[in-house]
C-alpha positions as CSV (number, residue, x, y, z in Angstrom):
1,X,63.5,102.7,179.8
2,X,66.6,103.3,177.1
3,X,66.1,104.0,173.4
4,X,68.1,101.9,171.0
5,X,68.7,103.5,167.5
6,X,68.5,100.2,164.7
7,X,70.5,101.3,161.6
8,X,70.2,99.5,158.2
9,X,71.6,100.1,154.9
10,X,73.4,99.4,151.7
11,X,77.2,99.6,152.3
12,X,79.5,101.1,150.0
13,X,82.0,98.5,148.9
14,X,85.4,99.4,150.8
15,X,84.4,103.1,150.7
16,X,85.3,104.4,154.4
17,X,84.6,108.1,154.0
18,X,81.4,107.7,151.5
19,X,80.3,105.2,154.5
20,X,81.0,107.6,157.5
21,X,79.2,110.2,155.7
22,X,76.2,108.3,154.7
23,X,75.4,107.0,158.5
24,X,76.2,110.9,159.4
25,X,73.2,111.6,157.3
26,X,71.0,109.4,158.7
27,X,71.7,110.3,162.4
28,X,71.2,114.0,161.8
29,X,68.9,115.0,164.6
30,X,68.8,111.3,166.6
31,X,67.4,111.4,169.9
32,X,68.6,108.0,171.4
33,X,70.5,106.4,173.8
34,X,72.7,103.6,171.7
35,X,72.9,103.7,167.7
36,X,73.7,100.9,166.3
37,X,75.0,100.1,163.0
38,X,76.1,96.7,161.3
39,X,79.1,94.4,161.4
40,X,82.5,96.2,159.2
41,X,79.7,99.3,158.4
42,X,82.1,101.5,157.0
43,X,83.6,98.9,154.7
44,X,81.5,95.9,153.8
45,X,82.5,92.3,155.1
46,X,86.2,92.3,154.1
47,X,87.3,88.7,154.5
48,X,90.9,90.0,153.8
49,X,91.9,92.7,156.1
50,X,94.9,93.8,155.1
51,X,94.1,97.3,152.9
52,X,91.4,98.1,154.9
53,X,92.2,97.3,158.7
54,X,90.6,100.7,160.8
55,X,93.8,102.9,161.3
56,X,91.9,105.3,163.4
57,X,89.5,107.4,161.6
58,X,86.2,105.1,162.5
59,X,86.7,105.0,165.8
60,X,87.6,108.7,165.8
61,X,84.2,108.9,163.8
62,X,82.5,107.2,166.5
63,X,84.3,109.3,169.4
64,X,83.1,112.4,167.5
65,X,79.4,110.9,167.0
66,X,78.5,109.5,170.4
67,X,79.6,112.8,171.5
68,X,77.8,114.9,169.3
69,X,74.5,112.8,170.2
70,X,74.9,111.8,173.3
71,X,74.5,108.4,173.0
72,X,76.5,105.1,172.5
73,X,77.6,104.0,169.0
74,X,77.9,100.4,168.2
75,X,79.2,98.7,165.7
76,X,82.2,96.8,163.8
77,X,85.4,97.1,162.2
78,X,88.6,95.6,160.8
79,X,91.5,96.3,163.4
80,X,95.1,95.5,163.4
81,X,96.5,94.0,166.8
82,X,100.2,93.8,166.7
83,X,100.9,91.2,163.8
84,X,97.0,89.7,163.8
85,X,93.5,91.2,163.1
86,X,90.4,91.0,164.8
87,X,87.0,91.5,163.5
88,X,86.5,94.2,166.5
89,X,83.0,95.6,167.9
90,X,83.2,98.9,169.3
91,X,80.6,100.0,172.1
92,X,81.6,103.8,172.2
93,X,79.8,106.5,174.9
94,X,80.0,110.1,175.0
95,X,81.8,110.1,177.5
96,X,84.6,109.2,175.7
97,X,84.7,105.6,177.1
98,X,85.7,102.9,174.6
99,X,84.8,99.3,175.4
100,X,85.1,96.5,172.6
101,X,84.7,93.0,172.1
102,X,86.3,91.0,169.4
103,X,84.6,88.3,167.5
104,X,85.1,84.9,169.1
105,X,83.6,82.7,166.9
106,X,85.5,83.2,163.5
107,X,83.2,81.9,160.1
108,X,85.8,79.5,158.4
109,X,83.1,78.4,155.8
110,X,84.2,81.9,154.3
111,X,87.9,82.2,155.5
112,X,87.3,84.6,158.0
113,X,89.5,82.3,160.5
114,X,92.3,82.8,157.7
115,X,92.5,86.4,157.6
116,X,91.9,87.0,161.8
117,X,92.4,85.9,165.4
118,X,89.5,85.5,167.8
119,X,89.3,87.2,170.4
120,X,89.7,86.0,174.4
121,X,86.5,87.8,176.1
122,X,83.0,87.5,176.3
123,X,82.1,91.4,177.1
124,X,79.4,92.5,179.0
125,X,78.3,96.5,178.9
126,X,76.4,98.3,180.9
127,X,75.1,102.0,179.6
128,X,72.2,104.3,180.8
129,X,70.6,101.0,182.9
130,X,71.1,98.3,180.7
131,X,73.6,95.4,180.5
132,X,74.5,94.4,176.8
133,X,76.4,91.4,175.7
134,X,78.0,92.1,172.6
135,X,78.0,89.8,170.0
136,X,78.6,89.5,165.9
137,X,77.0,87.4,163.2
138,X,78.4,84.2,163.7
139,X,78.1,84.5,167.5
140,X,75.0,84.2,166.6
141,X,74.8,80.2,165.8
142,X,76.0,79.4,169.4
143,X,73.9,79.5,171.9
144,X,76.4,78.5,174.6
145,X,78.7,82.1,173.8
146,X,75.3,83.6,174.1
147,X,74.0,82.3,177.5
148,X,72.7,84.5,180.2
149,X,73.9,84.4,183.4
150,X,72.1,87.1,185.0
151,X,74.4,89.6,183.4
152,X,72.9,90.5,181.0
153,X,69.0,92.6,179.9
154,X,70.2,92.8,176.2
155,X,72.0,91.0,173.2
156,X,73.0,93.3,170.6
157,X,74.4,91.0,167.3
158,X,76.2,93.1,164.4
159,X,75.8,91.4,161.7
160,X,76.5,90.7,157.8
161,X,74.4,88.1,157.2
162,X,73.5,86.9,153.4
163,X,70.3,86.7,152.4
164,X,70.0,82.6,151.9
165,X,70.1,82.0,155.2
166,X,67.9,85.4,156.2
167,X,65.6,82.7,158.0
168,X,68.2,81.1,160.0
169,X,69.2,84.5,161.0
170,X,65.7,85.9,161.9
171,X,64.8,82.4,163.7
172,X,67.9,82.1,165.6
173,X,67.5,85.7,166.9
174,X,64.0,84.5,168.8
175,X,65.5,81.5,169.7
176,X,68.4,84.1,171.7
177,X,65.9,85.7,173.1
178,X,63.7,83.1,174.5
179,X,65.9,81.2,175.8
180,X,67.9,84.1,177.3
181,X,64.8,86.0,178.6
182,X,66.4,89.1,177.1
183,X,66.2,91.2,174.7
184,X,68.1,90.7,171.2
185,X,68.7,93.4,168.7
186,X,69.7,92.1,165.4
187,X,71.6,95.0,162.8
188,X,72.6,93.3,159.5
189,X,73.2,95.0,156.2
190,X,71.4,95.5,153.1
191,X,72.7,95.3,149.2
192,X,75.3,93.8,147.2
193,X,79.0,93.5,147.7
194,X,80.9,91.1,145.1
195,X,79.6,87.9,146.0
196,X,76.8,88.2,148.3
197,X,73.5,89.7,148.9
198,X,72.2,91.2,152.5
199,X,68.4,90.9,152.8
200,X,68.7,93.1,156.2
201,X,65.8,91.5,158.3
202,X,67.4,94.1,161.4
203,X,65.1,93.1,164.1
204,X,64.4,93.6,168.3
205,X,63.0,90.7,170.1
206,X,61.6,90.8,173.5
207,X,62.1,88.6,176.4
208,X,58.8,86.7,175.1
209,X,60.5,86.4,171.9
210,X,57.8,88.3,170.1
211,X,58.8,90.8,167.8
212,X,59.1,94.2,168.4
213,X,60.2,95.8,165.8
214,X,60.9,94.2,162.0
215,X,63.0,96.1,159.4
216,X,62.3,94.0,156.6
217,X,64.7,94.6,153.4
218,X,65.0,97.9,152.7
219,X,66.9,101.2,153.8
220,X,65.3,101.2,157.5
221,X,66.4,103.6,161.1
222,X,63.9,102.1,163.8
223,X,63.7,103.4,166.7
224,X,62.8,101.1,170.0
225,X,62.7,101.6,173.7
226,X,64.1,98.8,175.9
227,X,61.9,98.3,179.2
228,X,64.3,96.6,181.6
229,X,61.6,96.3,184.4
230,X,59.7,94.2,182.3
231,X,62.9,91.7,181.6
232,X,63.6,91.6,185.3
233,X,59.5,91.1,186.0
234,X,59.5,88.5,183.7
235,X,62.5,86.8,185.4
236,X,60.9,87.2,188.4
237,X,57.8,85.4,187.8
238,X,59.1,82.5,185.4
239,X,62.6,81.7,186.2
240,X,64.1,79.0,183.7
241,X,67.5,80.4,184.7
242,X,67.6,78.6,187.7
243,X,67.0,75.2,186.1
244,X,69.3,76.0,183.5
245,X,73.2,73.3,183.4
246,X,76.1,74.4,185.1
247,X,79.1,75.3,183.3
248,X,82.1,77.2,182.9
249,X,83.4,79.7,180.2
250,X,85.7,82.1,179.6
């Protein structure tokens, strides 16, 4: 049994400090196993990386939290890369391990795929007994990035997700789920940057697909324990994975 920490909030518009502090706030005290927080948490979606690429201080911030909780922090960032940015995802332990996976599926309806590279990994974790894929807000539209192999017990999608397509979003993260026979953990955003709105709708769907825990739209920190011997039970008894098409990905 792992806890996993759902944190959902208003997002100061390119404000990293005011944002590291905030999140700080919230976790004061947090008894957990993995927090995690939406996707660019510290600076709203910035389609345009170039002022506000990470140098450093979040994932410094992260080092410093996970440590000071004991748990994993998750969640995503601008980074530079040599002469290219990536929308990168950080899955930080307290150990002082940093794994990362950087967005693959890039949103050119919004010019994200003008500003970054995608990444060349689909990244598995595994902390404290469960397997997470690690995936962000787009990710979440294809179903064939998301596809368990029996490597995985958990999604986690970071997201920043507007709020006239909140249905798609909160649909599409059953969908993962069922099909997957995992769990899915869902962490968008709530509030206003210059253009757009963020309804939140942060969710955890079981391996059923029923919903576990719902954050609705406003301010929310849910707290949710993953039972992995219920996935693998599950699996057990109504295997669709072994029916499931070949194929081959990266």
């Amino acid at each position: 049994m792992s806890r996993i920490t759902l944190i959902q909030r208003n997002i100061e518009w390119l404000n990293i400090d005011a944002n590291l502090t905030s999140v700080e706030t919230m976790l004061e005290g947090v008894n957990t196993d993995v927090v995690v927080l939406s996707e660019m948490f510290q600076t709203g979606f910035a389609t345009n990386p170039t002022n506000v690429a990470d140098n450093g201080k979040t994932l410094e911030w992260m080092l410093q939290m996970a440590k000071r909780l004991d748990a994993a922090i998750v969640g995503s960032c601008a980074v530079k890369v040599g002469d290219e940015f990536r929308n990168r995802m950080y899955f930080v332990k307290p150990t002082g391990e940093v794994e990362y996976y950087d967005k693959w599926h890039l949103f050119s309806v919004g010019d994200e795929t003008r500003y970054y590279s995608p990444g060349h990994e689909r990244k598995v974790v595994e902390w404290r007994g469960v397997r997470y894929l690690l995936a962000i807000c787009y990710d979440l539209r294809f179903p064939v990035w998301s596809r368990q192999r029996g490597d995985y017990d958990a999604i986690i999608y970071v997201a920043a997700w507007p709020t006239p397509r909140r249905q798609v979003w909160r649909t599409l993260l059953q969908a993962r789920a069922i099909e997957n026979q995992a769990y899915v953990v869902g962490v968008n955003r709530i509030g206003d940057e210059p253009t757009l709105n963020y309804s939140g709708d942060s969710m955890v769907v079981d391996y059923y697909g029923r919903t576990v825990v719902d954050c609705g739209t406003d301010e929310c920190m849910a707290n949710v324990k993953l039972d992995v011997s219920g996935v693998n039970a599950f699996r057990d008894k109504f295997n669709v994975g072994v029916d499931a098409d070949d194929f081959t990905m990266i």
